[in-house]
VOGU-3710 file (C-alpha; in Angstrom, 3 decimals, decimal comma):
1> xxxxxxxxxx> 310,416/219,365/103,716  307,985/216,803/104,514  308,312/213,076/103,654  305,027/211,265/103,373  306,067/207,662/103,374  303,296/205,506/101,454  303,396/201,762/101,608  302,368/199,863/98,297  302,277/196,426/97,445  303,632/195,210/94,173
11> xxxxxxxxxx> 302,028/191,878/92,995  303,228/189,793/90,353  306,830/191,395/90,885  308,724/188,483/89,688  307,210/188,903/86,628  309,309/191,017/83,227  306,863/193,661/83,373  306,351/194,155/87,527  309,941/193,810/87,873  311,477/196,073/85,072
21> xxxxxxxxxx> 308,735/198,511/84,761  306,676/199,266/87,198  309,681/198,415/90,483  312,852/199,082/88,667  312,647/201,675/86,430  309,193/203,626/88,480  308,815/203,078/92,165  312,664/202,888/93,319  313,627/205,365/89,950  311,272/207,486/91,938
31> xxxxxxxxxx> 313,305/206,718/95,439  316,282/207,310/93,626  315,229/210,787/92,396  314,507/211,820/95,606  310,174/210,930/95,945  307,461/213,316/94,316  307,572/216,692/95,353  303,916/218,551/95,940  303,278/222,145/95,942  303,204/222,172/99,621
41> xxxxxxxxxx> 306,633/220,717/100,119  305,450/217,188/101,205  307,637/214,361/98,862  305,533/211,297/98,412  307,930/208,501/99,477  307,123/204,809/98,011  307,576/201,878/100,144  307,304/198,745/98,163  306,173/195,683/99,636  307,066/192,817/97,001
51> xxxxxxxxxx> 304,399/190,003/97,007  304,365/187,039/95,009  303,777/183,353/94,532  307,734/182,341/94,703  309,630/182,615/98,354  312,660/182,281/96,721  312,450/184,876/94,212  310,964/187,296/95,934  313,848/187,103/98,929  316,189/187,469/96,048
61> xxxxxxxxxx> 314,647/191,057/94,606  314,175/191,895/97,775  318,031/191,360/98,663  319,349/192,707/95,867  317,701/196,263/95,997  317,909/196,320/99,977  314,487/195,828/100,602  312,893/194,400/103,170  309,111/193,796/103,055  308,097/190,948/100,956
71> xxxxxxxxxx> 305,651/187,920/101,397  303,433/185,687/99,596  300,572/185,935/101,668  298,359/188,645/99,779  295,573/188,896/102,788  298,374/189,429/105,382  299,722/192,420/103,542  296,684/193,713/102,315  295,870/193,636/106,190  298,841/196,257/106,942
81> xxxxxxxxxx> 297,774/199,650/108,232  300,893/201,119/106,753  299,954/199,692/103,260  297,646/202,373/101,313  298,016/201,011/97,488  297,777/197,665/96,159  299,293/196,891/92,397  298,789/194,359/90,403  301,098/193,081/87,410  299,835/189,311/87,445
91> xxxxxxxxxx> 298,652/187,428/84,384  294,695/188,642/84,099  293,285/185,863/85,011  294,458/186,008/88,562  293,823/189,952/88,617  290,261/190,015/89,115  290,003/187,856/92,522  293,288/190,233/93,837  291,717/193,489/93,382  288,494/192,270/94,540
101> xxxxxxxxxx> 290,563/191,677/97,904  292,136/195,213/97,834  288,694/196,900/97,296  287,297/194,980/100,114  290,197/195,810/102,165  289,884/199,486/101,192  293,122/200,023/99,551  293,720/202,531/96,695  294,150/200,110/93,562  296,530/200,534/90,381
111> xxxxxxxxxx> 296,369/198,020/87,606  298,447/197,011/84,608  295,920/196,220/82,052  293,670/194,519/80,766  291,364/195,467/84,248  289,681/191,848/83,893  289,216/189,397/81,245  285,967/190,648/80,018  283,429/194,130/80,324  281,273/193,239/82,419
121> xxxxxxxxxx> 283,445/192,072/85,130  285,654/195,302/84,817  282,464/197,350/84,857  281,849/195,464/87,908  284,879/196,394/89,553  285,090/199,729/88,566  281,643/200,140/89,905  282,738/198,086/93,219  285,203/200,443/93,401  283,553/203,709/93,513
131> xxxxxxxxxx> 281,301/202,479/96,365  284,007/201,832/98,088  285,783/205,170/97,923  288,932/204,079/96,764  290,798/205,203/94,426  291,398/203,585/91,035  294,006/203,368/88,058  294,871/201,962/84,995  298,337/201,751/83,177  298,315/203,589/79,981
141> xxxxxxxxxx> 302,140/203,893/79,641  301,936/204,884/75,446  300,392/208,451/76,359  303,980/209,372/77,784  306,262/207,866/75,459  307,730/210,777/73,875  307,151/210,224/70,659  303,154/210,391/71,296  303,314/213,583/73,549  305,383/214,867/70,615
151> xxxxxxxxxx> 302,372/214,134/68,357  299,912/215,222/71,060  301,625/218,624/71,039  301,326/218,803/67,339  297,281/218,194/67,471  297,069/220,552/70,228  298,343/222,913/68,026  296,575/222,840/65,005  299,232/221,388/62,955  297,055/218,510/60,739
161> xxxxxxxxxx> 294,447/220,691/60,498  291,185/218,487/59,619  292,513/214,821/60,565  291,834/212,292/57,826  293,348/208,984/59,367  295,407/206,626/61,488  297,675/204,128/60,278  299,288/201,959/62,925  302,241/199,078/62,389  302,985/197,797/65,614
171> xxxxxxxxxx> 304,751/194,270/66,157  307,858/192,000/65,918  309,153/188,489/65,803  308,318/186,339/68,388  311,075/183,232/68,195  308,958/180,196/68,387  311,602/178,785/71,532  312,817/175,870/69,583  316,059/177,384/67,837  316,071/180,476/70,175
181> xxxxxxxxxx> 314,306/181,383/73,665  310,824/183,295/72,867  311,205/187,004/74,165  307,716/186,610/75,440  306,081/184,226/77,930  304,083/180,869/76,463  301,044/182,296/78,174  300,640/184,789/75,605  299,571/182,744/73,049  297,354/179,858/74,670
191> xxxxxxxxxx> 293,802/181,492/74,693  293,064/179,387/77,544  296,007/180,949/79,558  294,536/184,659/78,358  296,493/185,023/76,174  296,694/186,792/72,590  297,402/189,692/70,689  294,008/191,704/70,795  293,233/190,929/74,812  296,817/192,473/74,987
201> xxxxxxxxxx> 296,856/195,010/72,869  293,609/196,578/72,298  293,387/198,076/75,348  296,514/200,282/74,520  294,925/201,129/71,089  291,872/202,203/73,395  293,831/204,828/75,235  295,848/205,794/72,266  292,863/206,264/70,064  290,674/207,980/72,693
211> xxxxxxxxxx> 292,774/210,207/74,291  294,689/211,710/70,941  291,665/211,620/68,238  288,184/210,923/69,443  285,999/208,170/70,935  286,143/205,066/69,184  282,355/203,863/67,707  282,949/201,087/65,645  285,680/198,045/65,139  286,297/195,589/62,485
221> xxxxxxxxxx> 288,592/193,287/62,885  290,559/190,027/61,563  292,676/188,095/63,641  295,419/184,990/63,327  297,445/182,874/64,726  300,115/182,294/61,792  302,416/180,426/64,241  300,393/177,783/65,415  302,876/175,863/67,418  305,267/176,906/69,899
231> xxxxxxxxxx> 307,891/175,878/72,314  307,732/176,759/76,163  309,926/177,554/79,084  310,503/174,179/79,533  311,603/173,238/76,393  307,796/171,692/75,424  306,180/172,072/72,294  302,591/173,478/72,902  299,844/174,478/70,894  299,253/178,476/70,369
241> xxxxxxxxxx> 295,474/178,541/71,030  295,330/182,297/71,107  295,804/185,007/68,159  299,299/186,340/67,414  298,223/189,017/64,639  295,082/191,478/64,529  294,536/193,372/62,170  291,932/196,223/62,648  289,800/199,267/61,351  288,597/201,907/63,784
251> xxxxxxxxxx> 285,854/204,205/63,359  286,367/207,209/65,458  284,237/210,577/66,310  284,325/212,783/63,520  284,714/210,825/60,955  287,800/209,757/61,477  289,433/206,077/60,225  292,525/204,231/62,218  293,891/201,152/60,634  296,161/199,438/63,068
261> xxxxxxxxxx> 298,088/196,099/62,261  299,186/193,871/65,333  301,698/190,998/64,986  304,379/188,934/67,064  305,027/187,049/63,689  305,918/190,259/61,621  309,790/191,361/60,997  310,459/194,821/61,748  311,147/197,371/58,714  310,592/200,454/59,904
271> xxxxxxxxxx> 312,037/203,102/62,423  310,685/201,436/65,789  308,359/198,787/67,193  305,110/200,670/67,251  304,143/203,329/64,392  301,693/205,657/63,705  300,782/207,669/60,881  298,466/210,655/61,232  296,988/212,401/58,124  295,015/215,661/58,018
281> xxxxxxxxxx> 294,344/218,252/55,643  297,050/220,320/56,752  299,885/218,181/57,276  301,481/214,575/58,192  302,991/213,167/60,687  304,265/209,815/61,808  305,300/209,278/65,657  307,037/206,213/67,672  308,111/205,821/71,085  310,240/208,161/71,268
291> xxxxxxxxxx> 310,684/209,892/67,618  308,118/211,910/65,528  308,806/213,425/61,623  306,296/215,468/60,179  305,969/217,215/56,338  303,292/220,321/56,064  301,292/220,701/53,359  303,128/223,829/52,191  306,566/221,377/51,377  304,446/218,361/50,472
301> xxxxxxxxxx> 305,848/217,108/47,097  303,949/216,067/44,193  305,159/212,466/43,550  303,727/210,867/39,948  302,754/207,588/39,600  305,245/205,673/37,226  306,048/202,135/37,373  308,034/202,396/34,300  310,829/204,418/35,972  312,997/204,080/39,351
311> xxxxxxxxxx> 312,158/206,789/41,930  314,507/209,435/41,796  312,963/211,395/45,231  313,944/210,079/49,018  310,822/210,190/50,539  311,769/209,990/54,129  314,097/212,593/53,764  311,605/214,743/52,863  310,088/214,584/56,518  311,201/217,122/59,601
321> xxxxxxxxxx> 311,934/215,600/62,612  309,985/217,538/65,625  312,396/218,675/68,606  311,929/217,025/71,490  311,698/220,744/73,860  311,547/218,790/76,839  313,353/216,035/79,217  311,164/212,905/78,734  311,273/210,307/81,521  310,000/207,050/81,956
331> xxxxxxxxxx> 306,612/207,072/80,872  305,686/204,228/83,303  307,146/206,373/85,868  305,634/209,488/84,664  301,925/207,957/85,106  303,172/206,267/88,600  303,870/209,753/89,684  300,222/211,106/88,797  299,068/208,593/90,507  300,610/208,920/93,376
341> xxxxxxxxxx> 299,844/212,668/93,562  296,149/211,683/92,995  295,900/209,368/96,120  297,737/211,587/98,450  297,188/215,091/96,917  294,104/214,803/95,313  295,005/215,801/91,633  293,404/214,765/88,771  293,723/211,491/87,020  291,422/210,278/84,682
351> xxxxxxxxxx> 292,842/206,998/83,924  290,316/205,351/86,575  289,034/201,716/85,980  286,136/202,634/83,872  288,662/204,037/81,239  290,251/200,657/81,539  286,856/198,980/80,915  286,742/200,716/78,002  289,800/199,333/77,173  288,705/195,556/77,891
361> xxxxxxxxxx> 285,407/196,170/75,653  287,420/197,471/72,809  289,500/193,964/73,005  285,891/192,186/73,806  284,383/193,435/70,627  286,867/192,624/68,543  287,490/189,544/68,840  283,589/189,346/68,444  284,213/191,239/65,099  286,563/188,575/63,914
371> xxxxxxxxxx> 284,440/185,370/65,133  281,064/186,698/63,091  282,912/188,299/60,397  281,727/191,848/60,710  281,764/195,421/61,617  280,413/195,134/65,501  279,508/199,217/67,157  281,390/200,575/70,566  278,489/201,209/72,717  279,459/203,998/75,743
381> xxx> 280,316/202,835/78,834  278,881/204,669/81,488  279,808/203,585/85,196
//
């Protein structure tokens, strides 16, 4: 057996999401299980170099996973011969200028998203990108969650029949930080910061929508920020400049509708964080991260509408829960290891940076949808 040792750097790795995702629980998960195997015998073998803004923090990580490549200084370790990938998990509005660097360096480039902070600037990288000959990717963690691939496997085969609709609840409390410590960072809701619910989560509705039901060609959308002060990390009260609740229509190819509501000021009642609903002719279903219940039409009931009387019938327990059939892993960790097998084995992967322009035009557009008040068309984006 062959080890291919691959050097990446991890940017913004002192941050929840670089640190717990995308080092923790993929790159040294992958270490731990041994690298990715290819076909030929050759196992891919990560080698993280931790970069970020804090010498302190980084020396830390670094120390307490026994590793030993860190630095702040971006150019010098984008300069490394041994260093093929750059990643970047910094706030978006230092993204743009970092992967700029990697592309000119002629590094392979993976991205949390949002790509940039608007289309035509992650057009402009994705196009930068291609003349370069590197190789791109986006994050698009939701496809692997098991619940979704669960509900993938159901459209794949035939279950809804004719899909009507999508109904999506996704959200939870955000704790202002006065009483108790917000679970998310103050950036997130100061518009100046880029911050806000849609930027953040429209992107992920993209993929979601895209890759499961059709093209999206059309958005409406309202937004809000129904918490309008806040309390940072330092104990300051700030203003929240940016939205903290969308709530969307999608009109898909087909025919199809979505509906998805997005809040950090909603309490949870229902199964898990992020829901979705799927109607067709043939049967329901309604998937999460990791669960998905379905009812065909043959064992639909036949509820009547009677507000005079209590409901007698369960309706939840009326739903089958699909198996799962297979181990799920990580689904940050399952996309790292496509990608990796892309740069160094040349497999497929199709979540390049022009599907995460997509993503940023989707968030783009509506937020233009809920300045002018209207339904605003999804043009195709074409590299």
């Amino acid at each position: 057996m062959t080890r291919r040792s691959i050097g990446i750097i991890v940017n913004g790795v002192t941050g929840r999401m670089g640190y717990r995702q995308h080092l923790v629980r993929s790159l040294l998960a992958i270490r731990e299980s041994g690298g990715v195997a290819l076909a030929d015998g050759t196992t891919i073998w990560p080698e993280p170099v931790l970069v970020g803004r804090n010498e302190t923090k980084l020396r830390e990580l670094a120390e307490r996973h026994g590793l030993t490549e860190w630095t702040t200084d971006l150019t010098s370790a984008l300069a490394r011969d041994d260093v093929e990938i750059y990643f970047d998990a910094q706030v978006t509005q230092q993204r743009e200028k970092a992967i700029r660097q990697a592309i000119e360096a002629g590094k392979h480039i993976y991205t949390e998203k949002p790509l940039a902070e608007d289309t035509a600037a992650a057009l402009d990288l994705a196009r930068a990108a291609d003349a370069a000959g590197v190789r791109t990717g986006v994050v698009q963690d939701k496809l692997f969650l098991p619940g979704l691939r669960k509900l993938k496997r159901l459209i794949d085969g035939g279950f809804f029949g004719r899909i009507l609709s999508v109904r999506g609840e996704f959200g939870y409390w955000v704790f202002e930080g006065d009483w108790q410590p917000a679970q998310r960072p103050s950036w997130n809701y100061r518009a100046e910061d880029g911050g806000g619910i849609v930027v953040d989560m429209f992107p992920h509705w993209h993929y979601v929508l895209e890759e499961l039901f059709g093209r999206v060609t059309a958005v409406s959308c309202v937004t809000a920020t129904h918490v309008p002060e806040r309390v940072d990390e330092a104990g300051q009260p700030y203003a929240a400049t940016a939205d903290d609740a969308a709530y969307a229509t999608f009109e898909l190819d087909g025919g199809m509708i979505a509906q998805i509501n997005s809040s950090w000021a909603v309490r949870v009642y229902r199964d898990e964080l992020v829901e979705f609903q799927v109607d067709g002719t043939e049967g329901s279903a309604v998937a999460g991260l990791r669960n998905c219940r379905v009812q065909h039409r043959a064992v639909t009931p036949k509820p009547v509408w009677n507000p005079d009387l209590p409901a007698t019938e369960d309706f939840r327990d009326q739903w089958a829960e699909v198996p799962d059939n297979e181990e799920f892993d990580n689904g940050f960790k399952v996309q790292w290891e496509a990608y990796l097998r892309h740069v160094v084995a040349d497999e497929p992967f199709r979540w390049d940076f022009l599907a995460g322009a997509r993503g940023v035009q989707l968030a783009e557009l509506g937020l233009r949808s809920a300045r002018e008040g209207g339904r605003i068309e999804v043009p195709e984006l074409r590299s």
